[in-house]
C-alpha positions in Angstrom: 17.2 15.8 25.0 16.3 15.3 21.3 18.7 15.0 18.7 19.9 18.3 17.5 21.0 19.4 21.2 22.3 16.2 21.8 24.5 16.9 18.4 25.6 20.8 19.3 26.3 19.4 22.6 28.7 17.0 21.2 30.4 19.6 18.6 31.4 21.8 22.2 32.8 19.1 24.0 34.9 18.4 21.1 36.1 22.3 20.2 36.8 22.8 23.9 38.6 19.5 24.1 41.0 21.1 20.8 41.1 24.5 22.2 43.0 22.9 25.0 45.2 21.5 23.4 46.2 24.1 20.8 46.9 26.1 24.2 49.3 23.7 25.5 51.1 23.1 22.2 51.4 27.0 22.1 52.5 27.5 25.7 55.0 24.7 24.7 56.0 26.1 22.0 56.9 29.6 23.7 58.4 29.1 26.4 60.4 26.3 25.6 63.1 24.7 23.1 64.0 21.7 23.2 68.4 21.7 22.5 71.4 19.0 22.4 72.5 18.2 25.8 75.7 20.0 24.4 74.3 23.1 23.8 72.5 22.9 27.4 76.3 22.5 29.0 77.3 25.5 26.7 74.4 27.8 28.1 76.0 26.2 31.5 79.3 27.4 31.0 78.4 31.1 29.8 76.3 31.6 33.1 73.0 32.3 31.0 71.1 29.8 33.2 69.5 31.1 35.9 68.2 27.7 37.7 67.9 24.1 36.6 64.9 21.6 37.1 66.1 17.9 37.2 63.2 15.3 36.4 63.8 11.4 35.8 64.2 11.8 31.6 64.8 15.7 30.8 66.9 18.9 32.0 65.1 22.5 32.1 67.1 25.4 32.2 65.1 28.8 32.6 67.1 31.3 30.9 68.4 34.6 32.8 67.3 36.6 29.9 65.8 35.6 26.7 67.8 34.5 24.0 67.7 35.7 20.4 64.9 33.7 19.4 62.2 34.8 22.9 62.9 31.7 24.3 63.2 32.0 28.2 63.7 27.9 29.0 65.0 25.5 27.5 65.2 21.5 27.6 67.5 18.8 27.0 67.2 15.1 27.6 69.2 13.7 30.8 72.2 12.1 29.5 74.7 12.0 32.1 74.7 10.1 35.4 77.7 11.7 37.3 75.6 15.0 36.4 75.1 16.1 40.5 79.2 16.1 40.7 79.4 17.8 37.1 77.0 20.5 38.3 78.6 21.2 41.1 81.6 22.7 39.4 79.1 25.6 38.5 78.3 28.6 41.1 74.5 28.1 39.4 71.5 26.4 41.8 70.0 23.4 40.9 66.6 21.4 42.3 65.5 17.6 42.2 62.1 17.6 40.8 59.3 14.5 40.8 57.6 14.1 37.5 53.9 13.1 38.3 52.8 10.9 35.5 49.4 9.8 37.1 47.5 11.9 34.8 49.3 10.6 31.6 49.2 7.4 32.4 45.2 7.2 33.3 44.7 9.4 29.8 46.8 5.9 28.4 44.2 3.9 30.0 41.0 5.9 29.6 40.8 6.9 26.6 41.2 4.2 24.4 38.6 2.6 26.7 36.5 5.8 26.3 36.6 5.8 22.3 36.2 2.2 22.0 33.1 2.5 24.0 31.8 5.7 22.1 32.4 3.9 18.6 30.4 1.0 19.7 27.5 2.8 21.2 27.3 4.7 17.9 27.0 2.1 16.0 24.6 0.2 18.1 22.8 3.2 18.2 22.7 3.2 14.2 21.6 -0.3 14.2 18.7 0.4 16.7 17.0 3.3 14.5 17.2 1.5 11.2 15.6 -1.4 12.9 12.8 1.1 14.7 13.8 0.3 18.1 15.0 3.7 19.3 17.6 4.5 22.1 18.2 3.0 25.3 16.1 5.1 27.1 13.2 5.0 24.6 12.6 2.0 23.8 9.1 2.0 25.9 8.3 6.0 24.6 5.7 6.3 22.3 7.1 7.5 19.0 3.7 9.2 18.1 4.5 12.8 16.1 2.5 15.7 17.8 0.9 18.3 15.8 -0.8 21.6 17.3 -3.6 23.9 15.0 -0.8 26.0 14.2 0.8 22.8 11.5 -1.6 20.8 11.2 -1.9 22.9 7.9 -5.4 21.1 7.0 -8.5 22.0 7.8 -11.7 21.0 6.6 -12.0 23.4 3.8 -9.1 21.4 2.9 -10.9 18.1 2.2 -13.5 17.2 0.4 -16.2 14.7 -1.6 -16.5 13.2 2.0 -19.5 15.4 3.4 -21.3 13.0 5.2 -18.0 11.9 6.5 -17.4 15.5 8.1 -20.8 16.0 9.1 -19.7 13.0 11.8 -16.4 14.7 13.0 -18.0 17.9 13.0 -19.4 16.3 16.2 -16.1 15.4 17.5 -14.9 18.6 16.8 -17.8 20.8 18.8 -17.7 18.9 21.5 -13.4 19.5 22.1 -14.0 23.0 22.1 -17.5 22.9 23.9 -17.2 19.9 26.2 -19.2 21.1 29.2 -22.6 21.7 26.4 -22.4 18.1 25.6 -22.9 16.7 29.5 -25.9 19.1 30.2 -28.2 16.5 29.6 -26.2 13.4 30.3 -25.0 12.6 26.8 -21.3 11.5 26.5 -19.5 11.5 23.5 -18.4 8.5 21.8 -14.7 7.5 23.0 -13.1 6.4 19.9 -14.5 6.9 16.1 -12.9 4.3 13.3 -12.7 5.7 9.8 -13.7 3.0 7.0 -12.7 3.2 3.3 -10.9 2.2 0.5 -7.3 3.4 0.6 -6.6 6.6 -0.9 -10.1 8.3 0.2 -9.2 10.7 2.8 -8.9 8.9 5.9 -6.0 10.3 7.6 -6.6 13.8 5.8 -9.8 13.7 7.6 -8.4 13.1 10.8 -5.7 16.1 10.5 -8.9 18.6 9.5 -10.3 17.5 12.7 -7.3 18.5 14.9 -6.8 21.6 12.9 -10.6 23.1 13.2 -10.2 21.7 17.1 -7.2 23.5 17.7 -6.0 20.3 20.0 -2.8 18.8 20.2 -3.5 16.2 17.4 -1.3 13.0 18.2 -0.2 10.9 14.9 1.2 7.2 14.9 0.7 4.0 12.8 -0.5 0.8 14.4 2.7 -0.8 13.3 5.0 1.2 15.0 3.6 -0.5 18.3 4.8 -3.8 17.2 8.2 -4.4 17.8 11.0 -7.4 18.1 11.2 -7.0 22.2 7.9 -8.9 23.9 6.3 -5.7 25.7 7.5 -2.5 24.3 4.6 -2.2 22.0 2.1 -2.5 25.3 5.0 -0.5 27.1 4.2 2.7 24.1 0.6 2.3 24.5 0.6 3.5 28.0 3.3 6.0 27.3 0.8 7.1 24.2 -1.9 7.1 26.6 0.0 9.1 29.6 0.8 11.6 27.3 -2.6 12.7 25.7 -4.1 12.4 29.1 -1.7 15.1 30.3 -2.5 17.5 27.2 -6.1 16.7 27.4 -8.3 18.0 25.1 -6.5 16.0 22.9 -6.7 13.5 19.6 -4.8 10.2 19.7 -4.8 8.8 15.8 -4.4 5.6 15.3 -3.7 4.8 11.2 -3.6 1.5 9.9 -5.1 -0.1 12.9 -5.7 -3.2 11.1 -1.4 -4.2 11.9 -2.5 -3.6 15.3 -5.9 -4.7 15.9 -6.3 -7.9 13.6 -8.3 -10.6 15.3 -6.7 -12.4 18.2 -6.0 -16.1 17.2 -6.2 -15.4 13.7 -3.8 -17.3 11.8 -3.3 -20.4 13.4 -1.0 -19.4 16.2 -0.4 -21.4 18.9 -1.3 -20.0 22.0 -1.5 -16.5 20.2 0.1 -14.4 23.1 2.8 -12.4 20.8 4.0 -9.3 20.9 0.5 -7.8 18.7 -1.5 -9.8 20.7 -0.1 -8.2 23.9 -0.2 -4.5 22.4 -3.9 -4.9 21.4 -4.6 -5.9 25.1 -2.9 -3.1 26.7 -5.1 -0.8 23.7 -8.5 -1.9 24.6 -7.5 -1.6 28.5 -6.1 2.1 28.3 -9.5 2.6 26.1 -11.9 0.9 28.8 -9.9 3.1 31.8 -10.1 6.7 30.4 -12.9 9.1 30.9 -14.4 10.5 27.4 -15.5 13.6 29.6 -11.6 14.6 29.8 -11.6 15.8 26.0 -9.3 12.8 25.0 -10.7 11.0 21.8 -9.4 8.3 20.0 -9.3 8.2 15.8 -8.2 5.2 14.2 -8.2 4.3 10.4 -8.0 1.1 8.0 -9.4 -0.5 5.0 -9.4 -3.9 6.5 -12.5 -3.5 8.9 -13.2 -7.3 8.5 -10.0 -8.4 10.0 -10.6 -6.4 13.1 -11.1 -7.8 16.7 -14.5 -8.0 17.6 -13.4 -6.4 20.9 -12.4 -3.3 19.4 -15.5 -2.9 17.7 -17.7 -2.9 20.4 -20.0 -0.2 22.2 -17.6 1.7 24.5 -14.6 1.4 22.4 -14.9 2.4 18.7 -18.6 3.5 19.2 -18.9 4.8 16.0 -17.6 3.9 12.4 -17.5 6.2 9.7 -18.1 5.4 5.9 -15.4 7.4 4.1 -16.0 5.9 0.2 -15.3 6.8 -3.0 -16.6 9.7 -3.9 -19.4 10.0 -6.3 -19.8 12.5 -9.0 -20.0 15.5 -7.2 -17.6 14.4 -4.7 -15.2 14.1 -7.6 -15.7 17.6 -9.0 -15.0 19.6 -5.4 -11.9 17.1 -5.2 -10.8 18.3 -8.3 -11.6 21.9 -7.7 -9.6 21.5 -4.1 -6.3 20.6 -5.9 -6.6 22.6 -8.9 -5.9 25.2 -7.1 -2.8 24.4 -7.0 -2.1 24.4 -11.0 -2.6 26.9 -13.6 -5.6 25.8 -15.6 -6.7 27.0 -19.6 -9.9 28.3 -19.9 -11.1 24.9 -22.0 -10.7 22.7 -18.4 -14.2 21.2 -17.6 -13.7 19.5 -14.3 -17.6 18.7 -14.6 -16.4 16.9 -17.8 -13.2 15.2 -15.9 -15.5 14.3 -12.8 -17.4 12.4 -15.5 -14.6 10.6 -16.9 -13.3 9.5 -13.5 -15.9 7.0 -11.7 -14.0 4.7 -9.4 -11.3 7.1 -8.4 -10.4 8.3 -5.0 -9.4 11.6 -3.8 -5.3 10.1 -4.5 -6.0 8.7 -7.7 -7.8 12.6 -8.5 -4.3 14.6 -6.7 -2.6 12.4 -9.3 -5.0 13.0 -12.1 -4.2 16.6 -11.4 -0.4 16.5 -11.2 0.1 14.3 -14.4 -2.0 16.5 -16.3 0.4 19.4 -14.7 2.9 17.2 -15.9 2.0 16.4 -19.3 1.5 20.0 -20.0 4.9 20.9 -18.9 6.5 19.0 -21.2 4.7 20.2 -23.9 5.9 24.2 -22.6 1.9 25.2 -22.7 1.7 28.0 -20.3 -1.7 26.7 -18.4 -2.6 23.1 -18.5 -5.4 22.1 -20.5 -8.1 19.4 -21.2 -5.9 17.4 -23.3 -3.6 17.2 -20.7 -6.2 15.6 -18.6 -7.4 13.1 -21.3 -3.4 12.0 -21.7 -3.2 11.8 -17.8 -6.1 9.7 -17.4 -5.3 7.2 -20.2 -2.0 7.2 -18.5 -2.9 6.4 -15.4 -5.8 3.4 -16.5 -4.3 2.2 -19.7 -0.7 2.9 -18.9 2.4 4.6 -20.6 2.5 4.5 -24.2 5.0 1.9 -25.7 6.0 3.2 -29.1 9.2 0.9 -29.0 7.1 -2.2 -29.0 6.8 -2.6 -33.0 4.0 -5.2 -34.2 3.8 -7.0 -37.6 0.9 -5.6 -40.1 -1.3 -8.9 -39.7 -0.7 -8.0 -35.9 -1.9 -4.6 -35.9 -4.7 -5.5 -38.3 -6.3 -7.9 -35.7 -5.7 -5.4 -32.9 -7.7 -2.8 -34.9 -10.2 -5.3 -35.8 -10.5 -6.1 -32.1 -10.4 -2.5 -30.7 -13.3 -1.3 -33.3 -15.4 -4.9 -32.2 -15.6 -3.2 -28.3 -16.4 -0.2 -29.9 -19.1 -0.8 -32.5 -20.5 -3.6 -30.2 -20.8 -0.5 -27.0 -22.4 1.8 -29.7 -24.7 -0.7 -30.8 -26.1 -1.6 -27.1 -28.3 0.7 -25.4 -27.6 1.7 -22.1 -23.7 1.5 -22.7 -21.2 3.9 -22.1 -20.1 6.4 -24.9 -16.7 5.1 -26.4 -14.5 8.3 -26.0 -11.6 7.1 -27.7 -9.7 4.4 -29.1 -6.4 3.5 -29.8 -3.8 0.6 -31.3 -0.6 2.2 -29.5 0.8 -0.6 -27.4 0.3 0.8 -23.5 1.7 -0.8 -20.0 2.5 -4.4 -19.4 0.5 -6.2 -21.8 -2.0 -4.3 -24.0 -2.1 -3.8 -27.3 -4.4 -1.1 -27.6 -7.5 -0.4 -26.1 -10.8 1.4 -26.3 -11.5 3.9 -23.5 -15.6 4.6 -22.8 -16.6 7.3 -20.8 -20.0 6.9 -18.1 -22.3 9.2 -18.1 -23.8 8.5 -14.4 -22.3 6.6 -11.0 -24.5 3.6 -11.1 -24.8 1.5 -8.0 -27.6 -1.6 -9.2 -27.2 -3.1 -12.6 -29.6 -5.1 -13.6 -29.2 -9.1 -15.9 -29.4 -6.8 -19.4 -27.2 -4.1 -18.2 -24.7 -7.3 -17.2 -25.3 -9.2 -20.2 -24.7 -5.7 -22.3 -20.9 -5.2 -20.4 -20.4 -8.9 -20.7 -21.1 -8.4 -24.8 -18.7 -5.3 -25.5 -16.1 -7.4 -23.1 -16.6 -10.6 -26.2 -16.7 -7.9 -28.9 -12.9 -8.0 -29.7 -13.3 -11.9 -30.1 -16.5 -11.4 -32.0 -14.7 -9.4 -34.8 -11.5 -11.6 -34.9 -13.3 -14.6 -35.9 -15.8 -12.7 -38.2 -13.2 -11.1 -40.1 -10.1 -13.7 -39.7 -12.1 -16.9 -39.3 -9.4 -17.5 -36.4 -8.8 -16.8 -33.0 -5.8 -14.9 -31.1 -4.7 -15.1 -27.8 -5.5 -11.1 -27.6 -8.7 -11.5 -25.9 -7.6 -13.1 -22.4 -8.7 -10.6 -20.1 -12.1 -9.9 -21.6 -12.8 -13.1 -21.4 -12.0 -13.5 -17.9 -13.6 -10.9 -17.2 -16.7 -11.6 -19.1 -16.9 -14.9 -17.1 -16.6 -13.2 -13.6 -19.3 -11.2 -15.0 -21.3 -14.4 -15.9 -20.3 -16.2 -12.9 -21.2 -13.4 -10.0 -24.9 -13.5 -11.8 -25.2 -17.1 -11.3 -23.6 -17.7 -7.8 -24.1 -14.4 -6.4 -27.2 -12.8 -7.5 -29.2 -15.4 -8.2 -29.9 -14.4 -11.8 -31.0 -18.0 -13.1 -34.4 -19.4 -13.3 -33.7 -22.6 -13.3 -31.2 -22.7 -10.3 -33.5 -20.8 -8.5 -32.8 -17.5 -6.4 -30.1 -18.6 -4.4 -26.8 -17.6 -3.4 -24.3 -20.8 -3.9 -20.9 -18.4 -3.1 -20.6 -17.5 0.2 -20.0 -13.5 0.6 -16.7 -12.3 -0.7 -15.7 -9.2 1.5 -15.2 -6.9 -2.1 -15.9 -4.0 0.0 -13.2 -2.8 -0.1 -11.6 -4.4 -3.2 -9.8 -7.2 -1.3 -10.3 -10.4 -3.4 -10.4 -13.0 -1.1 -11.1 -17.1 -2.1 -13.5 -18.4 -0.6 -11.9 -21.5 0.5 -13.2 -25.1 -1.4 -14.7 -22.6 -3.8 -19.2 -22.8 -4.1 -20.6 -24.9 -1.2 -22.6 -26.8 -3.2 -23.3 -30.5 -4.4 -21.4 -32.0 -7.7 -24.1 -32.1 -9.7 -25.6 -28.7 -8.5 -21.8 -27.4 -9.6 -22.6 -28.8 -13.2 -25.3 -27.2 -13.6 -23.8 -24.0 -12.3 -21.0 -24.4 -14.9 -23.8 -24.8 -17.6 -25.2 -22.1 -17.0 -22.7 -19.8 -16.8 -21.2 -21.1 -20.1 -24.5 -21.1 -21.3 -25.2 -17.0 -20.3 -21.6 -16.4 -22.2 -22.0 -18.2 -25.5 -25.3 -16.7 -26.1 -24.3 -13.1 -25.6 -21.5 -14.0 -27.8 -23.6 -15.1 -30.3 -26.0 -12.0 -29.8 -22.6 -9.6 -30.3 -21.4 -11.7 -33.3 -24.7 -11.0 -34.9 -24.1 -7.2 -34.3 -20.7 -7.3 -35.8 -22.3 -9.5 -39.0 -25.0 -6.6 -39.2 -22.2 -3.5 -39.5 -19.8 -5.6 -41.1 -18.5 -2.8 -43.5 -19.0 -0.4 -40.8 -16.2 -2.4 -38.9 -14.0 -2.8 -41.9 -13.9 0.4 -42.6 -13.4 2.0 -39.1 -10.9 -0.7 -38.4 -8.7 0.4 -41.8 -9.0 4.4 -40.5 -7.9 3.0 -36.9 -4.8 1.0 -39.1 -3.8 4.6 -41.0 -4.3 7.2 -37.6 -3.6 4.5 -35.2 -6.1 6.8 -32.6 -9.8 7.7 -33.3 -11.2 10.8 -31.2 -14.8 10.6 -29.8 -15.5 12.6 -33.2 -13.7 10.7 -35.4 -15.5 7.9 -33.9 -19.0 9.3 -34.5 -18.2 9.9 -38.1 -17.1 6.4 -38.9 -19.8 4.9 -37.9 -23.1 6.8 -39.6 -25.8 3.9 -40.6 -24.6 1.7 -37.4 -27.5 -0.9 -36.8 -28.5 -0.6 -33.2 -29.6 -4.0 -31.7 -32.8 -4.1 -29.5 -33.0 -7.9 -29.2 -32.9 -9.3 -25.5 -30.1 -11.9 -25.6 -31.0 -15.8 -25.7 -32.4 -17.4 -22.8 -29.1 -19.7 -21.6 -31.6 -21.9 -19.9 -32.8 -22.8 -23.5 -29.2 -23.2 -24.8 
């Protein structure tokens, strides 16, 4: 009984329960009126009673004929105790009646007991769902949500940028409708297939499309709704998960996050290590060694944490394949953009090629949001369609942050953040190979920046080589570059790009093995960046002291000459930087052809940056 009937049921009980006793108060009510014991002996006297009932506390009189008022008994309380010799002075019939109380007095006992119990059970019951535990009854159920074709609503028209990614599950997919094609010749299909990727990619879309084109009852739960504060329930929902697909089978049993569920056993430090997780995961790869793959029951599990998985679950026979669903690249990005603009109204000027362009790094989320801010942004501006400056304001939104127009800086203040903002910009121009610089800007944005200078890639690029990396490592020092050649100072502005610049500088050194003189070795162990976790790697390089001198050498030494290379650029365009940086102070945003204009004459550099061994 779910919810709602258990709620209508409860509504009925209660209107009967009222409907009786509106009855009884009405019957009362007619057919009887309570009067003084005085008036009773009156109605006595005149002969209008026809018979009297006696009971322990009252008198009823039933009335010959009805009085004035309808009334045809009437009641007083017993007053008198000679009342048998009194009544017998009257030619009128009188009984001895026995009040039976046994249902009154059980009601008395009952239902306070009955409405204690009811209040407490509600709130328990309260309790129990905010903490995830369920009722009574279900406390072992599996609390997976079950979707059929019919609302699914996704298909895999529906997703996209991942192609490879369906090309896998169209597999899946054939084989639930065509299951007997696929054991002709002895081939069985893989029992469970784990989707890999960065969050916001497509992972659990994916797996919807793939119920929806099977037309299979598609069931949904996340790995941490096994895990629960009672040892054995989770285990107890796995079979109950299980059980149930196995009776709808064909079916799809989804599995997202499976990393809360399936993280390596003993990880952690715990003694002994048999918890509740640890218990669940057991009973999962048990119900996934004991079911047949030929039954049409296959298992789809997401996470971005594929190195924290048990080894167990990984192996042949379990998750037997693993899907790559990544970023997408360039076209990726345009059919994710054309899939939810369909959605908006879009002005005839919208290039998504263009906005694919200006997007590297983002995921199918990060483009749905693109989309909607720029739906947004134009709605606050009444346009009637939304259009590509819309999208440029929703993407500097969403990377640089909101604009901060209350945060009011000095002159000398917004002098060096122009200076600084035209030194990335003049130094990326410069540099062959960079990035076009689309736009830049002194408005304060987000947490901490003062302004920034927004490039736009022309390509996905997936191998940089040392001059590509020393090139990103100069426009990073360009800002300092141009504070100390114009102010002869330094500012605390420049944090990040230095530490970036030096992750930059440090990743060549200890991770690709960019330095001559160290040789082509690998002194950091493997950081799993896959998928963007930043993990330390504990005790930091693995190396000798003296080896971790000359690492720090050289990395100090790969940064100071490419600041000395981007200083000489700056020295070269000197007015050229002046100049821009007093048009950036008086329209506090340059456009991309604004940009172009300012800096006509700009002296290109072509010289390799020093050797840092020789520094």
């Amino acid at each position: 009984m779910d919810k709602q009937q258990t709620w209508n049921l409860g509504y009925w009980l209660l209107a009967l329960v009222l409907l009786l006793m509106l009855q009884n108060w009405w019957q009362a009510a007619s057919t009887m009126q309570p009067v003084p014991y005085s008036e009773f002996e009156q109605a006595l006297a005149e002969g209008r009673v026809a018979e009297v009932l006696v009971s322990d506390r009252t008198l009823t009189g039933k009335l010959k004929a009805p009085d004035d008022k309808g009334k045809t008994v009437i009641v007083a309380n017993r007053v008198e105790p000679d009342l048998a010799a009194r009544l017998g002075q009257y030619d009128v019939p009188y009984t001895r009646v026995v009040e039976n109380t046994f249902l009154r007095d059980l009601l008395s006992w009952v239902l306070p007991a009955v409405a204690f119990f009811a209040v407490w059970f509600f709130l328990f019951r309260r309790f129990a769902e905010k903490q995830g535990m369920g009722g009574f009854m279900s406390i072992g159920k599996s609390r997976a949500k079950v979707y059929v074709e019919q609302n699914t609503g996704v298909s895999f028209e529906d997703v996209a940028g991942v192609d490879e990614a369906k090309a896998e599950l169209s597999e899946v997919v054939d084989f639930l409708r065509h299951p007997e094609e696929y054991g002709r010749l002895g081939a069985r299909i893989p029992k469970g297939v784990l989707l890999v990727g960065p969050p916001g990619t497509g992972k659990t879309l994916l797996a919807k499309a793939v119920a929806g084109e099977a037309g299979v009852p598609f069931f949904s739960i996340s790995g941490s709704e096994f895990v629960e504060m009672f040892v054995g329930v989770g285990a107890a929902r796995v079979r109950d998960l299980f059980e149930q697909a196995r009776a709808k089978a064909p079916a799809i049993i989804f599995v997202d996050e499976l990393d809360a569920l399936g993280r390596a056993r003993g990880a952690g430090g715990l003694v002994g290590g048999h918890d509740e997780r640890e218990q669940t995961l057991n009973q999962l790869l048990t119900e996934m060694d004991g079911f047949d793959s030929s039954v049409g029951l296959i298992i789809l599990a997401a996470t971005n944490r594929p190195e924290i998985l048990d080894p167990a679950l990984l192996r042949a026979g379990r998750f037997d394949r693993q899907v790559l669903v990544d970023r997408p690249d360039r076209k990726g990005r345009h059919a994710i953009l054309q899939v939810h603009a369909r959605k908006v109204k879009l002005a005839p000027d919208v290039d998504l090629e263009e906005v694919a362009a200006l997007t590297t790094g983002f995921s199918g989320a990060d483009l749905a949001n693109l989309i909607n801010e720029a739906a947004l942004a134009a709605t606050r501006r009444k346009a009637e369609a939304v259009a590509m400056p819309d999208f440029t304001a929703a993407f500097e939104r969403i990377v640089a942050g909101l604009e901060r127009k209350n945060r009011v800086l000095n002159e000398h203040e917004r002098r060096t953040v122009a200076c600084h903002e035209m030194g990335h910009a003049l130094v990326a121009l410069a540099l062959p190979g960079s990035d076009p610089v689309h736009k830049i800007s002194i408005v304060p944005r987000g947490v901490g920046a003062l302004g920034y200078t927004l490039q736009r890639p022309t390509e996905d690029r997936y191998l940089m080589t040392r001059r590509e990396l020393e090139n990103k490592i100069a426009v990073l020092l360009g800002g300092r570059a141009a504070e100390k050649l114009v102010f002869g100072e330094l500012s605390t502005g420049a944090a990040d790009d230095l530490a970036r610049a030096t992750d930059i500088a440090r990743d060549m050194i200890t991770r690709y093995g960019m330095d001559e003189d160290l040789g082509y070795i690998a002194f950091e162990a493997q950081r799993p960046r896959f998928l963007d976790v930043q993990e330390q790697v504990a005790g930091g390089c693995r190396v000798a002291e003296s080896t971790q001198t000359r690492i720090d050498a050289a990395i100090r030494g790969i940064v100071m000459g490419v600041f000395a290379r981007t200083l000489g650029i700056l020295e070269a365009n000197r007015d050229i930087l002046e100049k821009s940086a007093q048009a950036l102070l008086e329209r506090e945003t340059l456009e991309e052809a604004d940009i172009r204009a300012l800096t006509t004459g700009l002296r290109t550099s072509q010289t390799p940056a020093p050797d840092p061994a020789s520094s």
